[in-house]
C-alpha positions as CSV (number, residue, x, y, z in Angstrom):
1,X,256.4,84.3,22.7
2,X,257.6,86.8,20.3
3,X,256.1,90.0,21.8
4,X,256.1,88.3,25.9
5,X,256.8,91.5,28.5
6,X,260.9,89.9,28.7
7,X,261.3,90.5,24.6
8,X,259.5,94.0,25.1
9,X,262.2,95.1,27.7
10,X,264.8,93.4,25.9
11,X,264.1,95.4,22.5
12,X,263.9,98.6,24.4
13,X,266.9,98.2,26.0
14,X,268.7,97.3,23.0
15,X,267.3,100.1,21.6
16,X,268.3,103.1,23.7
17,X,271.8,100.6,23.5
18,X,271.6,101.4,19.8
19,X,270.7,105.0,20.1
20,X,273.9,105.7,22.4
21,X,276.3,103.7,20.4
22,X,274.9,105.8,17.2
23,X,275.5,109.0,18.7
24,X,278.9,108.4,19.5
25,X,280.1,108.1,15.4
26,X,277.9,111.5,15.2
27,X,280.2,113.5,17.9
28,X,283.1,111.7,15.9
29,X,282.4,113.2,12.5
30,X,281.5,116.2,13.9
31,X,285.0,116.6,15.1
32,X,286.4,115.0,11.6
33,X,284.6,117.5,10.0
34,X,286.8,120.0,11.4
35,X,290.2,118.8,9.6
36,X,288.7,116.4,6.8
37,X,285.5,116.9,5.0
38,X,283.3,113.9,5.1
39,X,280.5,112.7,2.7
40,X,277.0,112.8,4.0
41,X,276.6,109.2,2.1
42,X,279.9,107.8,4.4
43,X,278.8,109.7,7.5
44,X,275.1,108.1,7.4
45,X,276.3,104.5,6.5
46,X,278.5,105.1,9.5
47,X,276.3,105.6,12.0
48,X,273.8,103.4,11.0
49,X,275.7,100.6,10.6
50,X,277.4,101.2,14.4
51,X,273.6,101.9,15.9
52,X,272.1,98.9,14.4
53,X,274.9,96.7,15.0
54,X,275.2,97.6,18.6
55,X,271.2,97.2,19.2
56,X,271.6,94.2,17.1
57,X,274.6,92.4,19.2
58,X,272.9,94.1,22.1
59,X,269.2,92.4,22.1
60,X,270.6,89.2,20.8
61,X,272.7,88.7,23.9
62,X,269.6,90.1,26.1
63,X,267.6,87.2,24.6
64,X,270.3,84.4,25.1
65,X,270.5,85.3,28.5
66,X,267.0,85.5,29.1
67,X,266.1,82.1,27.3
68,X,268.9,80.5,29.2
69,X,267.8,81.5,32.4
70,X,264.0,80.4,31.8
């Protein structure tokens, strides 16, 4: 049940969800960077934390709604 075809889709969706929502903080530092120098420590824990959260939040409401539906 862990690895059925629904989790697969879910986890990829939530994923490329993830991948999106970590590019975003990237542009945004980029553009910081212009006017305020940012550490590279800060700028990584940034966008991880906002790419893993989102994929995170993301597949966790996939899988609510696809065990609530079965």
């Amino acid at each position: 049940m862990i690895d059925d075809e629904i989790t697969r889709a879910n986890r990829s969706d939530a994923m490329r969800f993830g991948f999106v929502f970590a590019m975003l903080p990237c542009i945004t530092i980029y553009f910081i960077t212009m006017f305020e120098p940012v550490n590279g420590r800060d700028a990584v824990h940034i966008i991880m934390s906002d790419g893993l959260g989102a994929a995170l939040i993301r597949w966790g409401w996939l899988e609510r709604r696809a065990h609530r539906d079965a």
